[in-house]
DRENSEGU-469038 format. One line per 8 residues: their letters; for each residue y, x, z of C-alpha. Coordinates in pm, whole numbers, plus 50000, padded with zeros to 5 digits. Example, Ala and Ser with C-alpha at 12.3 -4.5 7.8 and 13.67 -1.06 7.14 Angstrom:
BEGIN
AS = 49550,51230,50780  49894,51367,50714 .
END
This chain:
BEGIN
XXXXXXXX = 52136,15254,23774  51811,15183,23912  51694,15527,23805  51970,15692,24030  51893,15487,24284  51531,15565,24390  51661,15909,24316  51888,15912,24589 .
XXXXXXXX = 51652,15736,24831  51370,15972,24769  51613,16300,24812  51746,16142,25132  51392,16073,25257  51333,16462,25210  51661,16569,25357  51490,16386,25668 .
XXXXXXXX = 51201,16587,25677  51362,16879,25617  51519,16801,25936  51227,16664,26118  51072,17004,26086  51315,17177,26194  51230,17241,26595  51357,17422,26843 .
XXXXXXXX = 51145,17744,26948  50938,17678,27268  51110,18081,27384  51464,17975,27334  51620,18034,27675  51859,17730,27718  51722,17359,27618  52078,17223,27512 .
XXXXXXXX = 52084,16841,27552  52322,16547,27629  52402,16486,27996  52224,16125,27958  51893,16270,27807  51857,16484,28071  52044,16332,28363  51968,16441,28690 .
XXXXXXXX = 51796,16289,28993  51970,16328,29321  51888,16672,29440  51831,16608,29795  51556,16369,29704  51350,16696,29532  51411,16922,29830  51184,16831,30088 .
XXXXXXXX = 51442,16592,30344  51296,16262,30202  51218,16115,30606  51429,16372,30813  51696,16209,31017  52010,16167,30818  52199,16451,31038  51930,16727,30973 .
XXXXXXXX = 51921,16617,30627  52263,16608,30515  52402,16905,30761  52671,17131,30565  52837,17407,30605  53127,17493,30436  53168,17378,30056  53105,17659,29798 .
XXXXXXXX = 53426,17796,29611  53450,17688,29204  53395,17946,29031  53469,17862,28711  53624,17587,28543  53417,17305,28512  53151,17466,28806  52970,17220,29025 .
XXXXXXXX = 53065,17255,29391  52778,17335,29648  52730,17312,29990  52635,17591,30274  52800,17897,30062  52609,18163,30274  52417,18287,29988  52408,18469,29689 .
XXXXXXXX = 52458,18353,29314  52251,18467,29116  52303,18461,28720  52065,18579,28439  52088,18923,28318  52099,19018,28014  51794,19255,28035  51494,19162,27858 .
XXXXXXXX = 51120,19181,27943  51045,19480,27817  51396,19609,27922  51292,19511,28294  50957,19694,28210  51069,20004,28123  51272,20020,28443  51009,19923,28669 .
XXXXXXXX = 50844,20144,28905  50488,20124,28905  50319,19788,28888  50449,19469,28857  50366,19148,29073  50288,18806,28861  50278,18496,29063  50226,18137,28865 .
XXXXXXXX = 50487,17872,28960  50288,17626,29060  50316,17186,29189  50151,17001,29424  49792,16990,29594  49665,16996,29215  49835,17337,29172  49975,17227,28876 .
XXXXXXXX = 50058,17544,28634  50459,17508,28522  50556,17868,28498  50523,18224,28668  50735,18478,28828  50726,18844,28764  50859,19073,29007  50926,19429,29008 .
XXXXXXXX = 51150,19715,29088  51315,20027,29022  51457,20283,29255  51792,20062,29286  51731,19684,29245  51471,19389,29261  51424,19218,28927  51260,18863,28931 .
XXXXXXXX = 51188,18690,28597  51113,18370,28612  50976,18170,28297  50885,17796,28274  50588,17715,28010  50530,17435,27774  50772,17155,27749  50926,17217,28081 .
XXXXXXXX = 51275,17365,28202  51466,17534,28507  51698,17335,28681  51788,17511,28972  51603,17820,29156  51614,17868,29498  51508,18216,29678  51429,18379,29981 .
XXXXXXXX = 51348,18722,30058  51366,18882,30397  51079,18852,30694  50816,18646,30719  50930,18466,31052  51272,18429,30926  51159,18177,30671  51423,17851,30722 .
XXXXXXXX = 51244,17538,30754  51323,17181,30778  51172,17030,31108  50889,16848,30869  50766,17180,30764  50919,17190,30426  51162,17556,30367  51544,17424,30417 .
XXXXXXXX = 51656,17575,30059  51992,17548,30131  51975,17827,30378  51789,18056,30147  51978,18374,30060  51958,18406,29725  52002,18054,29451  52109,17994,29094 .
XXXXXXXX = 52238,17688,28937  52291,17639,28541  52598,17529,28480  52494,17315,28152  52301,17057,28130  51875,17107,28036  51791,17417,28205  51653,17783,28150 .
XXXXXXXX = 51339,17835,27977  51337,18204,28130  51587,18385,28310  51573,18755,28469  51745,18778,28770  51852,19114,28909  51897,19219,29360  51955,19474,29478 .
XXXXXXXX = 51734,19615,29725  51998,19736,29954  52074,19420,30002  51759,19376,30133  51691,19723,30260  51301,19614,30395  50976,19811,30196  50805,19500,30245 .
XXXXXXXX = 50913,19136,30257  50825,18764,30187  50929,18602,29911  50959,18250,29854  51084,18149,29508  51152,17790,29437  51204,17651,29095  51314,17272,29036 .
XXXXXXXX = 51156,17192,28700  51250,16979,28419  50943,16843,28214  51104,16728,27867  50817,16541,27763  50742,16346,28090  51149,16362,28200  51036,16461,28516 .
XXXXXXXX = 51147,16704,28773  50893,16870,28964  50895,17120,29340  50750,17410,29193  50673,17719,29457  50519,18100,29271  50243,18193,29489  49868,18299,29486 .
XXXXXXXX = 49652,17989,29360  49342,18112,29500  49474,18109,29846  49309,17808,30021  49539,17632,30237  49615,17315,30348  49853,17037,30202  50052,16758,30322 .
XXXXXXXX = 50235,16630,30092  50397,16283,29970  50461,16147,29581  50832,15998,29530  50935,15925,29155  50704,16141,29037  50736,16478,29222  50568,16628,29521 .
XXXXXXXX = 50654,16698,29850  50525,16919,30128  50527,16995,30464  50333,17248,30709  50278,17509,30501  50470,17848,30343  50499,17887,30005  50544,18287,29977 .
XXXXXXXX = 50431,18575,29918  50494,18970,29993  50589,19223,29812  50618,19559,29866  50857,19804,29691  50740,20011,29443  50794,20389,29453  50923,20552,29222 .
XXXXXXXX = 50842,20897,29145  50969,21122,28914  50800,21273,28643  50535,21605,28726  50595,21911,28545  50296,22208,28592  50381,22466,28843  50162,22773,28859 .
XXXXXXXX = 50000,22974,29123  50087,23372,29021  50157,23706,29246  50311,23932,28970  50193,24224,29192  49867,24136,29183  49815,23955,28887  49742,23971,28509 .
XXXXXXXX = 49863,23763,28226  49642,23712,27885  49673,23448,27620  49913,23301,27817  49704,23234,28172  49818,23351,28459  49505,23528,28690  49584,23676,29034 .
XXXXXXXX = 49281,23902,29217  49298,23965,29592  49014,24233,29731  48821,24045,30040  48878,24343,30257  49260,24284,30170  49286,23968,30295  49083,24010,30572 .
XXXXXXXX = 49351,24265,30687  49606,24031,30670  49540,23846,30977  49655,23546,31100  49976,23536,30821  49711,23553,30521  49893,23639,30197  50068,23395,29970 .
XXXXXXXX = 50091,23390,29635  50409,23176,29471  50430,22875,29316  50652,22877,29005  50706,22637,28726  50905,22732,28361  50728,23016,28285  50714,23124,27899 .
XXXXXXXX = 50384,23189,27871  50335,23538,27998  50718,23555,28073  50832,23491,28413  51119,23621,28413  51360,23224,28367  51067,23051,28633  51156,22880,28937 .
XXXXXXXX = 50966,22938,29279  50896,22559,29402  50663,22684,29741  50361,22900,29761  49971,22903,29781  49835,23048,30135  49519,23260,30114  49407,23297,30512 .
XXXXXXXX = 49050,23444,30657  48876,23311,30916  48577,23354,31091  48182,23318,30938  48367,23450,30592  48512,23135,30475  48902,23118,30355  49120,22848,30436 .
XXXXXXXX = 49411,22759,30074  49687,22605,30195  49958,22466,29969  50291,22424,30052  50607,22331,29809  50951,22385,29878  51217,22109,30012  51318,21890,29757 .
XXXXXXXX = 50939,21905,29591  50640,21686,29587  50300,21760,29528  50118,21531,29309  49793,21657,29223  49652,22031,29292  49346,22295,29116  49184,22558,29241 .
XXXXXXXX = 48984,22798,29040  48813,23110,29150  48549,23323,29106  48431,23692,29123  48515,23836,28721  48843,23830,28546  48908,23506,28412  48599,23352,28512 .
XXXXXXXX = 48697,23146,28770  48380,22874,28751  48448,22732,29122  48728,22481,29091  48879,22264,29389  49127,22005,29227  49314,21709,29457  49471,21390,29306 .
XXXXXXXX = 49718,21231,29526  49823,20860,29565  50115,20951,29710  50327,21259,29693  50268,21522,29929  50489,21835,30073  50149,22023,30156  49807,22037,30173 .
XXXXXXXX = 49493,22235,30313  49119,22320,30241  48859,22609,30310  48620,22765,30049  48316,23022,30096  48387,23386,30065  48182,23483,29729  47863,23655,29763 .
XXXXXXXX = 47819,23997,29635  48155,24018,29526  48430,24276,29627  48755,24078,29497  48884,23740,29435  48998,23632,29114  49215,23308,29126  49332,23091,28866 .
XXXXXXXX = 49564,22827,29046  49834,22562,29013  49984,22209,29093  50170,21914,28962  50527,21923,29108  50779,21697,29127  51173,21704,29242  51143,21476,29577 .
X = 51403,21166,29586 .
END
């Protein structure tokens, strides 16, 4: 009897560890916890009215609509609600349209580090992910995006959150590890705008809640703040920062310079000759030779004319190339190669551009010595939004 005792005990001991070891992933979007381990602090002592008089603090507009059984009820409904997608990082990442801005969330004159927010776009909507690191939580998020000066403010410097446009509330209890929220940008229809993103956070380990703004730490500014039951509070100062859209651009497909009157064809490259005393009869109009992508190697018979290259004289024997692509094209890079044999085109003129262009100009030397021209020329073309 004994025996099966201390049998038991020691197989219930293990059970327990089995258990104890058994924790929740620090990733795992939603901390689930009772209402009394986590129970909240009155919200309008975290939101910056702790000393404003008792009608600027507590002024409401119109109570928000439930919108789902069980809901919390808010005040000032003139904003959007914002829920987490269901997109994930590298989802969001593969949408995006070039680079992506990363801002940490950060507390108090310290600049303490309790999450980031990553924002980026694509040619239809804002996506903002916000993530909260360690041992900590999101509560509540609060944003605003839209001009600089039309930031809200309470009248002791701290942003008025409940007239920002944009907020999200959990409705369970512990918070959002990370959540992906997605705007779109005609809703905001501005290339460039401020954003300030707010984040109430829940430390689990300290069962604290903390102001958290994203912005650039190395920005030296000036703080006034006050400490209340362990969270900060600010005044005279704007926690933002801009962003600008990203454009998108579609993808560049090779498009080749080629007069089929003039030109040859051999393994596949396309060479065009022009005789100087040709195109110095041209006048004013110079000659132009088309621009065509989906050729078939030598075949041009299924291509597409996207614009044209512009071969002009002018005076002391210098040429001016001018490229110009068709509407509904974009230039995104250029070459130039020419020279005085058949395919031996050593003097090269090549353009990269930053952004997308419709045309684009430059003058080269007339060869010496030589009696023709023999170009080998193209571009990088994409279909224009």
């Amino acid at each position: 009897m004994k025996k099966n005792y201390f049998v038991l005990k020691y197989a219930f001991i293990a059970l327990l560890l089995i258990f104890a070891s058994c924790s929740k992933d620090e990733e795992n979007e939603q901390m689930n916890e009772s209402a009394e381990a986590v129970a909240e602090l009155d919200f309008v002592k975290n939101d910056g009215t702790e000393g404003l008089p008792k009608e600027e603090a507590f002024e409401a507009d119109e109570e928000a609509p439930i919108l789902e059984e069980g809901a919390k009820s808010y005040w000032n409904y003139d904003y959007t609600l914002l829920k987490p997608s269901d997109l994930t990082p590298d989802q969001v990442k593969a949408k995006a349209c070039g680079e992506s801005t990363t801002m940490p969330l950060l507390v108090g004159s310290r600049k303490l580090k309790v999450g980031k927010v990553v924002v980026s776009n694509d040619e239809e909507n804002l996506y903002l992910t916000f993530r909260a690191n360690k041992s900590r939580y999101m509560k509540k998020v609060y944003l605003y995006i839209g001009e600089k000066g039309q930031i809200p403010f309470y009248s002791n410097g701290f942003p008025n959150l409940r007239k920002f446009n944009f907020k999200a509330f959990p409705y369970y209890f512990g918070g959002m590890k990370k959540a992906t929220y997605v705007i779109p940008l005609s809703s905001i229809n501005l290339d460039c705008f401020e954003i300030v993103a707010y984040s109430k956070v829940y430390d689990k380990n300290s069962s604290c809640f903390y102001s958290a703004f994203a912005y650039n730490k190395n920005l030296t500014q000036e703080y006034t703040y006050s400490y209340y039951s362990g969270c900060y509070y600010y005044g005279e100062w704007v926690r933002s920062f801009e962003y600008c859209v990203e454009k998108c651009q579609a993808e560049c497909v090779q498009a080749y310079g080629y007069h089929e009157q003039c030109g040859i064809c051999e393994n596949d490259v396309l060479n065009t000759f022009f005789a100087y005393t040709f195109l110095d009869s041209r006048g004013p109009d110079g000659f132009n030779i088309e621009l065509i992508t989906n050729t078939n190697g030598c075949d041009i018979s299924t291509s597409t004319e996207v614009g044209h290259i512009n071969i002009k004289a002018l005076e002391g024997s210098r040429y001016q190339i001018s490229y110009e692509v068709n509407a509904g094209y974009e230039m995104c890079e250029l070459n130039f190669s020419y020279g005085s044999s058949r395919f031996d085109t050593p003097n090269t003129v090549s353009e990269q551009f930053d952004t997308p262009t419709t045309s684009y100009s430059f003058e080269i030397d007339r060869l010496p010595a030589g009696a023709n021209i023999y170009i080998n020329s193209g571009a990088q073309i994409a279909e224009s939004n």
